[in-house]
Steps between C-alpha positions, in 0.01 A plus 500: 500500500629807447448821765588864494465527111369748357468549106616859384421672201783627308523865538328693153748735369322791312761595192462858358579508134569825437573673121587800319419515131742632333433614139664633188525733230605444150642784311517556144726783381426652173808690273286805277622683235529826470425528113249306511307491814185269309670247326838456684416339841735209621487265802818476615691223577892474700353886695602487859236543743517554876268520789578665843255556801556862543645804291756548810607104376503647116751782571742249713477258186345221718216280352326206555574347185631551187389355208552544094185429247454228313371454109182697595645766661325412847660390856295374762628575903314261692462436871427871596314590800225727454580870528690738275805469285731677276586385111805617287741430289681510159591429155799551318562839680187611515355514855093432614320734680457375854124354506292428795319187555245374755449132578191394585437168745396218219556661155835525278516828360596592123719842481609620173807737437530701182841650429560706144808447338 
């Protein structure tokens, strides 16, 4: 016979899963020519594009990544929280405007950048 036993439940252990999405934006940049502003427009591809968190990150020359376009003139930075970020970059001498994005929670954003050459 047995005495003093007593069954015990194993103790439930609650897990909280918790996630961040983090999204994207793909970013086509576009070369347009001056002399012909209609019929001379040209994704761009081997244009290096970088993304940086703050303008203050922009002037020290630090980014987040740093990517150069592909066939169809597009990159895509993915895994970016939500929030606002900072695009430039540049071609063969010639130097993007600094664009601001915004990153919404669940989408991946499109940004086009038009240079004229």
């Amino acid at each position: 016979t047995l005495t003093g036993c007593k069954k015990e439940e194993p103790e439930t252990i609650e897990q909280i899963t918790t996630t961040t999405a983090k999204e994207g934006i793909i970013v086509k940049v576009k070369r347009v020519d001056n002399w012909d502003l209609e019929q001379s427009q040209y994704f761009v591809e081997g244009a290096i594009t970088r993304i940086a968190n703050s303008l203050e990150n922009i002037d020290r020359g630090i980014y987040l990544n740093e990517l150069t376009t592909d066939g169809n003139g597009q990159v895509k930075f993915e895994q970016l929280l939500p929030g606002a970020y900072y695009i430039d970059g540049y071609y063969y001498g010639f130097t993007f405007e600094i664009s601001q994005v915004q990153i919404i929670a669940g989408q991946t954003r499109q940004h086009e950048i038009v240079f004229y050459w």
